[in-house]
PLY file of the C-alpha trace (Angstrom):
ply
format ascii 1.0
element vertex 549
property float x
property float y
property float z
element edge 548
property int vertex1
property int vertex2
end_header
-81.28 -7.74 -8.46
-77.75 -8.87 -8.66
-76.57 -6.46 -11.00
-78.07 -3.34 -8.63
-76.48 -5.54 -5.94
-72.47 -5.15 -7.76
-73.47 -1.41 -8.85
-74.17 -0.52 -5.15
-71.50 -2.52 -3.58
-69.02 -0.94 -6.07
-70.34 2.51 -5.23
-70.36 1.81 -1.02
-66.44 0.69 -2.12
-65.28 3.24 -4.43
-66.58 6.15 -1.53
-65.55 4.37 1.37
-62.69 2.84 0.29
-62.02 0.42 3.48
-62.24 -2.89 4.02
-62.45 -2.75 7.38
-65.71 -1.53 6.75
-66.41 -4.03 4.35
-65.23 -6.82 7.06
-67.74 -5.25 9.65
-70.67 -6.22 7.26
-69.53 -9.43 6.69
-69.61 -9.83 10.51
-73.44 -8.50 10.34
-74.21 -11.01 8.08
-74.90 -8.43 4.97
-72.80 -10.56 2.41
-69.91 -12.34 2.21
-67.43 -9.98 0.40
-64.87 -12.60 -0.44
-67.10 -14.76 -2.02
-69.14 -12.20 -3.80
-66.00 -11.13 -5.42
-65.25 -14.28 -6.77
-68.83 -14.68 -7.83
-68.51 -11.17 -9.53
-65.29 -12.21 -10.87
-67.39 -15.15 -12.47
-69.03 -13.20 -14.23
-66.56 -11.96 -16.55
-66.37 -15.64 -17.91
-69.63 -15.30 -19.64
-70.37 -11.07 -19.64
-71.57 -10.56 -22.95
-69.33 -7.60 -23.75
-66.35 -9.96 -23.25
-67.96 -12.67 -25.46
-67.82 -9.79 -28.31
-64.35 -9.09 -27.61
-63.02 -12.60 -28.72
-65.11 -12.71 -31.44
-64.29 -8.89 -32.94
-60.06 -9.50 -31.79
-60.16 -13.05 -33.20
-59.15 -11.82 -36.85
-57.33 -9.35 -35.41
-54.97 -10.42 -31.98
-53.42 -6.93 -32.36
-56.54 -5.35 -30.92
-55.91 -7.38 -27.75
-52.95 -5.54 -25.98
-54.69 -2.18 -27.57
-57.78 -3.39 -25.24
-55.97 -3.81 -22.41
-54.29 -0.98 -22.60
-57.23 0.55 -22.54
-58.62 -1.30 -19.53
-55.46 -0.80 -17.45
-56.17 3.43 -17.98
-59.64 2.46 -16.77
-58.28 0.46 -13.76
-56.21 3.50 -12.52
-52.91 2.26 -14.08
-50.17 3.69 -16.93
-48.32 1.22 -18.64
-44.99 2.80 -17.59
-45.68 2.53 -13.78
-45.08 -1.51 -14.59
-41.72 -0.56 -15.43
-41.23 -0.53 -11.43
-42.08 -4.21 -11.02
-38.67 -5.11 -12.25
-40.44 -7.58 -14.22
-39.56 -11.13 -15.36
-41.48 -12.45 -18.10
-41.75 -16.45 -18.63
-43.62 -18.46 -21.75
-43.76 -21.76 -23.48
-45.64 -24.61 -23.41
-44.47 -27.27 -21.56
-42.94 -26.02 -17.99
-43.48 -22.08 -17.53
-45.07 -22.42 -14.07
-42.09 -24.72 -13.13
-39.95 -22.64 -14.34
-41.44 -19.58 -12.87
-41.79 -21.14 -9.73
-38.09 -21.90 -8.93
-37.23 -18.17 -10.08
-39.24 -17.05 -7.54
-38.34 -19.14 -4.93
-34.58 -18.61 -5.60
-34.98 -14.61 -5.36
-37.25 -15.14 -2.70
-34.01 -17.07 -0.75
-31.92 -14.12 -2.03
-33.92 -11.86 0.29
-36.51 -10.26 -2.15
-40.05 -9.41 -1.53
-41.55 -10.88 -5.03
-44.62 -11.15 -6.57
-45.78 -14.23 -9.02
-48.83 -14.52 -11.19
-49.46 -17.84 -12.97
-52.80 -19.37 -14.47
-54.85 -21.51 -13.90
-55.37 -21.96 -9.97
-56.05 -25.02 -8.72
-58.13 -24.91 -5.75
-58.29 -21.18 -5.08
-58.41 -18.23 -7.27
-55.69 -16.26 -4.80
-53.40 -18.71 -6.18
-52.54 -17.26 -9.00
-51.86 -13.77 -7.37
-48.56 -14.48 -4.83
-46.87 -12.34 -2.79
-43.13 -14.14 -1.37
-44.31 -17.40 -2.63
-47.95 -17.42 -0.83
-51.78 -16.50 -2.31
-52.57 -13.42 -1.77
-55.09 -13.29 1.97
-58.46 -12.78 1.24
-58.80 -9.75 3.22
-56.24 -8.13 0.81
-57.82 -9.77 -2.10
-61.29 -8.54 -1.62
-59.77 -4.99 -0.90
-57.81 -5.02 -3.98
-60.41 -6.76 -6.14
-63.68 -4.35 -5.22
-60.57 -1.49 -6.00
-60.26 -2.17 -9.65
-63.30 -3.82 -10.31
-65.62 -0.90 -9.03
-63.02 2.00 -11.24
-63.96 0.01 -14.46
-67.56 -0.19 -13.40
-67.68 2.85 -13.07
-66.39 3.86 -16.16
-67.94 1.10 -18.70
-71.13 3.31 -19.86
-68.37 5.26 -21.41
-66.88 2.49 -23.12
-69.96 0.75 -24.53
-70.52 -0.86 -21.38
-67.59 -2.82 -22.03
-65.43 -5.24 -19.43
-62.61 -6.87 -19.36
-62.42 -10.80 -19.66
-61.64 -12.97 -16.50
-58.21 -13.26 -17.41
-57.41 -9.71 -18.39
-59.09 -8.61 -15.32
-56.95 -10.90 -13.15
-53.93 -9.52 -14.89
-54.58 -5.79 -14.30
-55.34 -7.22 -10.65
-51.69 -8.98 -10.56
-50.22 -5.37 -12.17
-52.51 -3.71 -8.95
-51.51 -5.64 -6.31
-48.16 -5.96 -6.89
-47.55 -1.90 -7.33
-49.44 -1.60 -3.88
-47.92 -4.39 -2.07
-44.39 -2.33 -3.53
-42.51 -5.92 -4.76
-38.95 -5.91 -5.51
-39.77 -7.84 -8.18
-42.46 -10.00 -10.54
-42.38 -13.03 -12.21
-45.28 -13.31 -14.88
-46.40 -16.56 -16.41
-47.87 -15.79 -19.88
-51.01 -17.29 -20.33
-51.65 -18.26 -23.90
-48.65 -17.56 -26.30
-47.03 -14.60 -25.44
-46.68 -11.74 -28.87
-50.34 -11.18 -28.03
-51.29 -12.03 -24.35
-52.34 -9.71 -22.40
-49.11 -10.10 -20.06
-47.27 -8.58 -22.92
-48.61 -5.16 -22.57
-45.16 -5.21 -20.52
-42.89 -2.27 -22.05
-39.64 -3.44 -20.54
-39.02 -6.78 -18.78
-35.77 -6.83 -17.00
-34.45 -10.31 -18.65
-37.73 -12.94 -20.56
-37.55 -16.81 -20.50
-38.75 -19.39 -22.98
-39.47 -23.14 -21.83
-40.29 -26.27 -23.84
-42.37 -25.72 -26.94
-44.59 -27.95 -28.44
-48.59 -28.29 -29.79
-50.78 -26.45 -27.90
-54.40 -24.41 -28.20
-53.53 -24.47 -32.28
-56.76 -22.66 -33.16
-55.08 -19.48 -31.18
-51.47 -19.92 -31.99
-51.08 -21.56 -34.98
-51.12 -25.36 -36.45
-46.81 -26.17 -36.37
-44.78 -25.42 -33.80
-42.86 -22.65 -35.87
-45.81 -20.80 -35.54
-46.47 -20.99 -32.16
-43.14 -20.33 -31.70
-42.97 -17.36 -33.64
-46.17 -16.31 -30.98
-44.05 -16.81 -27.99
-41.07 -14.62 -29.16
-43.48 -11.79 -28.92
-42.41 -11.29 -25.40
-38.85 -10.23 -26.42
-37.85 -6.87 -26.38
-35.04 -4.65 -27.47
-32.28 -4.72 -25.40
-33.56 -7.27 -22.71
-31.76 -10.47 -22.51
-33.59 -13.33 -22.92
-33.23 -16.92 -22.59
-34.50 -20.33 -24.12
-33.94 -23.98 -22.78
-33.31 -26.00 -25.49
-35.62 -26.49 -29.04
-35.78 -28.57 -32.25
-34.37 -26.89 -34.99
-37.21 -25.33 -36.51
-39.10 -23.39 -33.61
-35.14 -22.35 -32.57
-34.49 -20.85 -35.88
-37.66 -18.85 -35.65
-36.74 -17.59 -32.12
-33.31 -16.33 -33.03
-35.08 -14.77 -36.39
-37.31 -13.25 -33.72
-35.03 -12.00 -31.27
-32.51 -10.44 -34.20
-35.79 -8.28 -35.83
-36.61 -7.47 -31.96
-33.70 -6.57 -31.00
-32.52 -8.86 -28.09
-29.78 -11.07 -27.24
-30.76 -14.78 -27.07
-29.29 -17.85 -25.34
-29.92 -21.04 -25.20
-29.55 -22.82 -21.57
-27.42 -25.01 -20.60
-27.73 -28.53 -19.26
-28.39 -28.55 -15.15
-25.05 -30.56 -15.05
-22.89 -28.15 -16.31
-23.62 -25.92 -12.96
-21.13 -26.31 -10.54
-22.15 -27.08 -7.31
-20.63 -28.65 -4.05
-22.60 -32.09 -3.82
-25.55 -33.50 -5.50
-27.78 -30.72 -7.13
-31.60 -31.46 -5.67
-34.78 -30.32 -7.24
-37.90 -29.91 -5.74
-40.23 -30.95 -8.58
-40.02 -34.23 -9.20
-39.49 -35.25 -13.14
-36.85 -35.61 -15.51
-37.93 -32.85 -17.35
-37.97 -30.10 -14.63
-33.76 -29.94 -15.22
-34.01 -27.58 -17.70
-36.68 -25.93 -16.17
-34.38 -25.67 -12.95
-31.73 -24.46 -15.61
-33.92 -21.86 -17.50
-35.21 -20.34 -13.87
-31.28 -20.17 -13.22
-30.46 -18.59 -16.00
-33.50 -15.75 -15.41
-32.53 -15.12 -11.24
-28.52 -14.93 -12.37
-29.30 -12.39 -14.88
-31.94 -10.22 -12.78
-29.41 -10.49 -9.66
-26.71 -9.05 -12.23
-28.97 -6.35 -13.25
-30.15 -5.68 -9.74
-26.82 -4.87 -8.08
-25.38 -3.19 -11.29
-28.33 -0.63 -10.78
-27.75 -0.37 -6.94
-24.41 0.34 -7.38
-23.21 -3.10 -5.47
-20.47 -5.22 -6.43
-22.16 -8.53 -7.64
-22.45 -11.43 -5.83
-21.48 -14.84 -6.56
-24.23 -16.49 -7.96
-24.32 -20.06 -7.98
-24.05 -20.70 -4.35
-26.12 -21.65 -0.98
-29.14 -19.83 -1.84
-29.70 -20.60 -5.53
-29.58 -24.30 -5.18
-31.09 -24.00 -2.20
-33.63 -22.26 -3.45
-33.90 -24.82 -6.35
-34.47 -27.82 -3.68
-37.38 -25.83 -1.56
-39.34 -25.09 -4.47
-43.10 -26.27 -4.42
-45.37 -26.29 -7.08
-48.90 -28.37 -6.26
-50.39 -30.55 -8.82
-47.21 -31.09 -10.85
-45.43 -34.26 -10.83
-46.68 -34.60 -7.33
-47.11 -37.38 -4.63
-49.83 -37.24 -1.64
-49.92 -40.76 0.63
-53.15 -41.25 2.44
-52.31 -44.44 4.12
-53.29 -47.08 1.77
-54.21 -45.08 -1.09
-51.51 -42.79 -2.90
-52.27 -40.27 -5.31
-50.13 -39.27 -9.00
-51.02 -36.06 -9.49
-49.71 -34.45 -13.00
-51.58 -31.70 -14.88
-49.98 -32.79 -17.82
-52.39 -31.49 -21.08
-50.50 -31.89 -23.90
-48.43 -34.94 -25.82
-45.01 -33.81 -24.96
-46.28 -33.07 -21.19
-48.33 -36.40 -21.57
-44.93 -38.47 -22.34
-43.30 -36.67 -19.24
-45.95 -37.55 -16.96
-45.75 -41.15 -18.09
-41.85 -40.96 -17.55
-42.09 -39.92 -13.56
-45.24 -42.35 -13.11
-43.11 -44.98 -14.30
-40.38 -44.05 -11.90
-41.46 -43.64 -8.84
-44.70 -45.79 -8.71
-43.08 -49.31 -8.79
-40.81 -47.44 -5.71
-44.05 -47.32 -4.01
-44.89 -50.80 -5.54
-42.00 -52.81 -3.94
-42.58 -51.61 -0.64
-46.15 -52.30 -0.65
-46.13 -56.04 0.19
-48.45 -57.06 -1.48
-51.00 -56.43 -4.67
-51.32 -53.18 -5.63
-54.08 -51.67 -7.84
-53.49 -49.50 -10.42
-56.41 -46.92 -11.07
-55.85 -43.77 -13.71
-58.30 -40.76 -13.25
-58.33 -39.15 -16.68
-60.16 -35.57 -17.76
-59.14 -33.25 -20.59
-60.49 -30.01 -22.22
-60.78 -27.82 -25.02
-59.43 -28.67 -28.31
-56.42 -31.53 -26.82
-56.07 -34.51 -27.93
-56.98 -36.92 -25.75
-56.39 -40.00 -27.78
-53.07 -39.02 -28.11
-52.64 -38.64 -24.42
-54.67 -41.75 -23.92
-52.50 -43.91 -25.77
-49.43 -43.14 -24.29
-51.04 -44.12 -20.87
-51.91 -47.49 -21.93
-48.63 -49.25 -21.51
-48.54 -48.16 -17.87
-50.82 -51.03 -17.27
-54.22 -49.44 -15.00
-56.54 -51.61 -13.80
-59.14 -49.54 -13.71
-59.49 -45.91 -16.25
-61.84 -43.69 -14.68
-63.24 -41.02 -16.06
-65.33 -37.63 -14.65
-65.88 -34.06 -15.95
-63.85 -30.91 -13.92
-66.55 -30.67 -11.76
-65.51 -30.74 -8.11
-68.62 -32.45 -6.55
-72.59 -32.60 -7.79
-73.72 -30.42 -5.25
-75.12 -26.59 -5.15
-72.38 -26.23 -2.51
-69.43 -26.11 -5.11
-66.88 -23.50 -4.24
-67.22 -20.70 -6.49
-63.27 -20.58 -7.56
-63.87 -23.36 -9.17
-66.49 -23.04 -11.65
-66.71 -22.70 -15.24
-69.51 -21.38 -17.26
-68.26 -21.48 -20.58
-68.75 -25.39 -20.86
-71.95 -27.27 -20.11
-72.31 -30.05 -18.22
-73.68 -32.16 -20.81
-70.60 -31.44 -23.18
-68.36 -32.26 -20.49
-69.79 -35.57 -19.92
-70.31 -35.93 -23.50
-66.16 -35.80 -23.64
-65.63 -37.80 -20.80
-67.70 -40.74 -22.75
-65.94 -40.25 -25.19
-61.92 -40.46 -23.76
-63.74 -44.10 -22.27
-64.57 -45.14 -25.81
-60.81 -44.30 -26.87
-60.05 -45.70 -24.03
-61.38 -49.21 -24.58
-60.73 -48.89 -28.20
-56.50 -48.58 -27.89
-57.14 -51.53 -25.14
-58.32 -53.70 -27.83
-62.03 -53.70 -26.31
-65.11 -54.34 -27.93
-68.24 -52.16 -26.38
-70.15 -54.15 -23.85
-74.07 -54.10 -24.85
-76.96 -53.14 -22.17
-75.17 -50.52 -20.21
-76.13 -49.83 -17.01
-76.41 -46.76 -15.00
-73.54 -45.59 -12.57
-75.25 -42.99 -10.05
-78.90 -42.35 -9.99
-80.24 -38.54 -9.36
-77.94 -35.57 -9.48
-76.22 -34.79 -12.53
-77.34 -36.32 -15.71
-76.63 -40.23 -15.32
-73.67 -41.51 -17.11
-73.76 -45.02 -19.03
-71.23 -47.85 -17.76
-69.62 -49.39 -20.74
-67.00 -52.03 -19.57
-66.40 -53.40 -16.08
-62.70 -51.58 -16.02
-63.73 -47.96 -17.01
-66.17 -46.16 -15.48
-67.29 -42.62 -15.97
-68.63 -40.48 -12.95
-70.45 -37.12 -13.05
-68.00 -35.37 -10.68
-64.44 -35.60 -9.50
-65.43 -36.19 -5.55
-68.32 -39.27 -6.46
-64.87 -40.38 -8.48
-62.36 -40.23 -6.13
-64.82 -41.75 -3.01
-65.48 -44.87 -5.66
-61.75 -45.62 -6.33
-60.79 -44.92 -2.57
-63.45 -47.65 -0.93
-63.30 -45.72 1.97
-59.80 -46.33 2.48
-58.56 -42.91 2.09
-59.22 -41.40 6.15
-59.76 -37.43 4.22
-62.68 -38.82 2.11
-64.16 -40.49 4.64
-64.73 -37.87 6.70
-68.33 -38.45 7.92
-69.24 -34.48 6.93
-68.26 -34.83 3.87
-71.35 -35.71 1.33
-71.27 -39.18 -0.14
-72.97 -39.83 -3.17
-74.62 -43.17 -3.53
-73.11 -45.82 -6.39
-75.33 -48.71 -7.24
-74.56 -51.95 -5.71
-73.80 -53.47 -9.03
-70.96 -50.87 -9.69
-69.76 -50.99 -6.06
-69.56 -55.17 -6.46
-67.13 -54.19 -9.33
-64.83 -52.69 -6.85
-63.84 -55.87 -5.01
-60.34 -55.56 -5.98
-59.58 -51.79 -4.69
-61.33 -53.23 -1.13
-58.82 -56.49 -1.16
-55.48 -54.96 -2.42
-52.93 -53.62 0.25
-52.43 -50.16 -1.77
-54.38 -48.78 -4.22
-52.18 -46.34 -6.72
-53.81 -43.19 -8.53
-52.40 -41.15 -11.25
-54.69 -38.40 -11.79
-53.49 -36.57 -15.17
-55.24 -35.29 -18.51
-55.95 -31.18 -16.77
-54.65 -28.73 -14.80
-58.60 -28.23 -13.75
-58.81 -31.82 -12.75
-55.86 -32.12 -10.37
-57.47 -29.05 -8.74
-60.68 -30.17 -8.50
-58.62 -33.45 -6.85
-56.58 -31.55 -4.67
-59.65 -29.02 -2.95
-60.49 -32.68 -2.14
-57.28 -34.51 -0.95
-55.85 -31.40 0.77
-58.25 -29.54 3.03
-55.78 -26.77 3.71
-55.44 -25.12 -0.04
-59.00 -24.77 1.10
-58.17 -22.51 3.87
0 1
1 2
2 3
3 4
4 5
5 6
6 7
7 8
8 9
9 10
10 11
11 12
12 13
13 14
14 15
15 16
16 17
17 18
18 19
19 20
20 21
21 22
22 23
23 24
24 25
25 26
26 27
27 28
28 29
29 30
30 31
31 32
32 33
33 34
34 35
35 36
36 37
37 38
38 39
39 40
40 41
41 42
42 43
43 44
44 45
45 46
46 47
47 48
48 49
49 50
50 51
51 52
52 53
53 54
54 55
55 56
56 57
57 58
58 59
59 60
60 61
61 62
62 63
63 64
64 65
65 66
66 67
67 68
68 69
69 70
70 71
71 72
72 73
73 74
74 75
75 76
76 77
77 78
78 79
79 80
80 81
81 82
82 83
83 84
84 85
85 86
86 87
87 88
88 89
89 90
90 91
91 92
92 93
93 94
94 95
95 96
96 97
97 98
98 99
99 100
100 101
101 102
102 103
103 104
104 105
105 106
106 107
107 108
108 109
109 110
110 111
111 112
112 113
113 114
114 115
115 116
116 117
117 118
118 119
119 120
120 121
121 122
122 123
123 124
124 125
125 126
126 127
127 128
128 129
129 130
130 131
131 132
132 133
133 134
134 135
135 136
136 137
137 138
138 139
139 140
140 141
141 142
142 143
143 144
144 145
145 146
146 147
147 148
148 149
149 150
150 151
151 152
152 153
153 154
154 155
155 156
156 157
157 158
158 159
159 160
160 161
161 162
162 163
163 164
164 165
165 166
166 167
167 168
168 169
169 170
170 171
171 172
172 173
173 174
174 175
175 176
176 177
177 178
178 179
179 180
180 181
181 182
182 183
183 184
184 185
185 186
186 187
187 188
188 189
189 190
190 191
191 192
192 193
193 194
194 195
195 196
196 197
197 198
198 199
199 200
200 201
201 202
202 203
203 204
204 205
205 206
206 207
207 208
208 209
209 210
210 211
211 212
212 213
213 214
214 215
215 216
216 217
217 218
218 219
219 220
220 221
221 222
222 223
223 224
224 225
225 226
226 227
227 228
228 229
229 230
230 231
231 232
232 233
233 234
234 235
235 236
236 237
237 238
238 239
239 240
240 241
241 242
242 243
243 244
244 245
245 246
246 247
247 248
248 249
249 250
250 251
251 252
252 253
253 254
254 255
255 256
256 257
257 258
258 259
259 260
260 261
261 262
262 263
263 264
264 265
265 266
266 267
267 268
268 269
269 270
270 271
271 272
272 273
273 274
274 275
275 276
276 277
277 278
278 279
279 280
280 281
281 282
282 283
283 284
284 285
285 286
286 287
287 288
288 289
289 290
290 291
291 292
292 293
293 294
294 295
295 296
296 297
297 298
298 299
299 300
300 301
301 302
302 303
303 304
304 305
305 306
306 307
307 308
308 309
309 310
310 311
311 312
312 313
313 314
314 315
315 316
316 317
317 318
318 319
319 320
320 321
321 322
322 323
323 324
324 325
325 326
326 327
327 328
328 329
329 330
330 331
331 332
332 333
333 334
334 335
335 336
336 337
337 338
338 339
339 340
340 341
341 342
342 343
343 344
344 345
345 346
346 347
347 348
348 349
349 350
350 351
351 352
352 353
353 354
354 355
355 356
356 357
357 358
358 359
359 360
360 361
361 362
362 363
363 364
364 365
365 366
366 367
367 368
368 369
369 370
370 371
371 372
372 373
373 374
374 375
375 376
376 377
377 378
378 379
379 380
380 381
381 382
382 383
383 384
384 385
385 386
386 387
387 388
388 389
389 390
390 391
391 392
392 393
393 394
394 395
395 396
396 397
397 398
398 399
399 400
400 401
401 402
402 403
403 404
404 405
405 406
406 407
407 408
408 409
409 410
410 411
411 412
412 413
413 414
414 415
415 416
416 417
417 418
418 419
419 420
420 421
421 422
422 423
423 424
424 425
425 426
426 427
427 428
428 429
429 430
430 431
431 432
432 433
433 434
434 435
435 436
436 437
437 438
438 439
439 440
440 441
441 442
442 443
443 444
444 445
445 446
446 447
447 448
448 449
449 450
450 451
451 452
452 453
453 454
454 455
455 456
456 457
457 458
458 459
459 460
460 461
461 462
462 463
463 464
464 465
465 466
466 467
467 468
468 469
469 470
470 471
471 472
472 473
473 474
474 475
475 476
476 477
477 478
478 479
479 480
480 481
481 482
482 483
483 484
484 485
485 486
486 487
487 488
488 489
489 490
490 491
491 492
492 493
493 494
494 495
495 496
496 497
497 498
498 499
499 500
500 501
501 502
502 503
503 504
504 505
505 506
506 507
507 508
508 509
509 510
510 511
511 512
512 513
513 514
514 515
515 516
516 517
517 518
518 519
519 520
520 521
521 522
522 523
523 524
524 525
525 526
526 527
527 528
528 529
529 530
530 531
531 532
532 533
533 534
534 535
535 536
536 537
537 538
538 539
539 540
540 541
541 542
542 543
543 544
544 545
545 546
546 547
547 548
């Protein structure tokens, strides 16, 4: 029923071609077009021709930009209309969406009309499609999505039925939108790596941006970090300038290797206090380690700005001045090194995922919570929320949280709440639940481990119904089937957006609530939430109502 449902809706689209006439059977009540996109998008997690893709391009990542090129045809699209989208093109592994995120914002303050696709979203799936700094609407994301989706529908029998995979898909959609929504320019966030992403079908960037390397999805990129360096020098290309903040000496020797057999200058940034600049130079990310972010995204805006009025003929402006580092202070980029006070209760959130992102995460926690300490007058609880995926390691992580001293270590899968209810942007089908809580046991056993804890016999249940019911282990970790049953435990009801009385509360036993005396008597109660990108999302759809809107 559901496929006949997409083949039909795809065919009503591709003839009528209007979304005003798709809006006027929403208002009927025939569907929902917003959410059955997403729902169809879904689908490309799991479709069955995209599971054979990975496995027939694994041995062979070449084949994966000769795919896409192939899908992009389908889609409508030549690979040298992207030439128009005066492209800039941004990897690494450690600060790419930073660094993205102030280049856009600083051409944005220049005047531009830009476009800026990034992965993963947090709350929405818009997010990661942005036109002058804001998701895409829905009204232009259903119009555009039921576009491109229904041309390769239409077209798969001829192609062994075959469709793209979620993240290709949303790529051609970024390539889409951003041709019809005529951008002056685009700032792409590779996704994974960069010589083989599907970003890099790019012919010509206009000037390409490394930030921080470091260990990351080894099974894809390589095991050292020469390797996966030598991966994210695949976005050069001859004759485009391209930038680098600064690397240890072996991934740096591969990149200028890289850029010499490409064919492309290469530079290495320079520290944020070299700028000159009237006054204090003010970032909007918080972090030590966003400077050279806020360097590399300088380095990328000066040289498109160069390029920009060299081609139109106009004498070039000054470019270190009111806008740039302007620009550079209004940048926002949710669920990174950020803050959110709900009166007693305050909220870390860091989407750190790796070691090296781990250790900077620790460094701003450190900072800034005993700020928030010392003007607390009184006790304050500490309470980490902790989640990781895929093939990280999470002792690793783990361990450097220890010394910041939690009181309680919480742990829950990235799954928003345990209810049928669950906003479709933010599910996952290629993990099951019971592998996700099977991890999240597991990070509490490391957990209690590097604490010097010994495993507390007869455990007891946490939650009863729902999701599959999780084992307590030790009265200062817990582990909770979903990220809202998590964050409603830890808040006690202090937190005024959780205790909204709509809002569904799932029932703890009294023996677990009894265990939460000292979150109820302490005047603040401090929460780093860290370990996934996916987590602070989940977090945020449920500490900030209006990324919900």
């Amino acid at each position: 029923i559901y496929t006949v449902h997409t083949h039909l809706l795809c065919k009503q689209n591709f003839f009528l071609g209007s979304i005003n006439r798709l809006t006027s059977l929403r208002s009927c009540g025939v569907m929902n077009v917003f959410q059955d996109a997403v729902c169809t998008l879904n689908t490309l997690q799991t479709n069955a021709s995209a599971l054979e893709q990975v496995k027939r391009e694994r041995g062979h990542p070449e084949l994966q930009l000769q795919a896409m090129r192939g899908f992009l045809q389908r889609a409508g699209l030549k690979v040298d209309e992207l030439d128009r989208l005066n492209i800039i093109h941004v990897t690494g592994t450690k600060g790419k969406g930073s660094t993205c995120a102030f280049t856009e914002q600083i051409l944005r303050n220049y005047g531009f009309r830009t476009g800026f696709y990034s992965s993963p979203h947090l709350v929405q799936v818009r997010e990661r499609i942005r036109i002058n700094g804001q998701p895409i609407g829905k009204e232009l994301f259903t119009k555009y999505f039921w576009q491109v989706y229904c041309r390769l529908e239409e077209t798969k029998d001829a192609h062994g039925g075959s469709m793209p995979a979620y993240f290709r898909f949303l790529t051609i959609l970024a390539f889409h939108i951003f041709l019809q929504e005529k951008v002056d320019l685009a700032v792409f966030e590779v996704g994974i790596g960069g010589a083989y992403d599907c970003t890099n079908i790019i012919r010509r960037s206009w000037v390409c941006g490394i930030s921080s390397l470091g260990i990351d999805h080894t099974s894809i990129l390589g095991d050292t970090i020469e390797k996966i360096a030598w991966q994210k020098g695949g976005i050069f290309k001859p004759g485009v300038p391209a930038f680098t903040v600064k690397q240890p000496d072996g991934p740096m020797k591969v990149l200028q290797e890289r850029a010499e057999e490409i064919g492309c200058s290469l530079s290495v940034c320079p520290d944020l206090e070299e700028y000159q600049s009237e006054g204090s130079l003010r970032l909007g990310l918080a972090g030590h380690h966003q400077r050279s972010n806020a360097s590399l995204a300088l380095q990328l805006s000066h040289t498109w700005l160069q390029r920009h009025f060299l081609t139109a003929f106009q004498p070039s402006p000054v470019i270190y001045i009111y806008d740039v580092f302007t620009g550079l202070a209004e940048t926002e980029w949710p669920g990174r090194n950020q803050t959110l006070k709900h009166g007693p209760v305050t909220y870390f959130l860091d989407g750190a995922h790796t070691t090296r992102s781990m250790q900077a995460c620790v460094r701003w926690f450190n900072e800034i919570a005993p700020q928030h300490e010392r003007n607390a007058g009184g006790p304050v609880m500490r309470v980490l929320l902790f989640n990781a995926t895929g093939e990280r390691d999470c002792a690793a992580m783990l361990k450097l949280l220890v010394p910041c001293l939690f009181d309680f270590a919480v742990f829950c899968p990235n799954i928003t709440e345990a209810i049928a209810t669950c906003n479709a942007d933010q599910q996952n089908f290629n993990v099951s639940v019971e592998n996700m809580l099977t991890r999240c046991l597991d990070n509490q056993q490391s957990w209690r481990v590097l604490n010097g804890q010994e495993e507390k016999p007869g455990a007891e249940l946490l939650i009863g119904g729902g999701l599959p019911l999780v084992p307590e282990r030790q009265s200062h970790t817990l582990v909770f089937p979903c990220i809202l049953s998590a964050l409603q435990w830890i808040s006690q009801g202090r937190d005024s957006v959780l205790s909204d009385p709509n809002r569904c509360v799932i029932p703890v036993k009294p023996s677990i609530n009894a265990k939460a005396d000292p979150l109820r008597e302490a005047v603040n109660i401090h929460v780093l939430i860290t370990g996934s990108l996916h987590l602070v999302g989940g977090a945020l759809k449920h500490l900030d109502p209006a990324l919900n809107s």
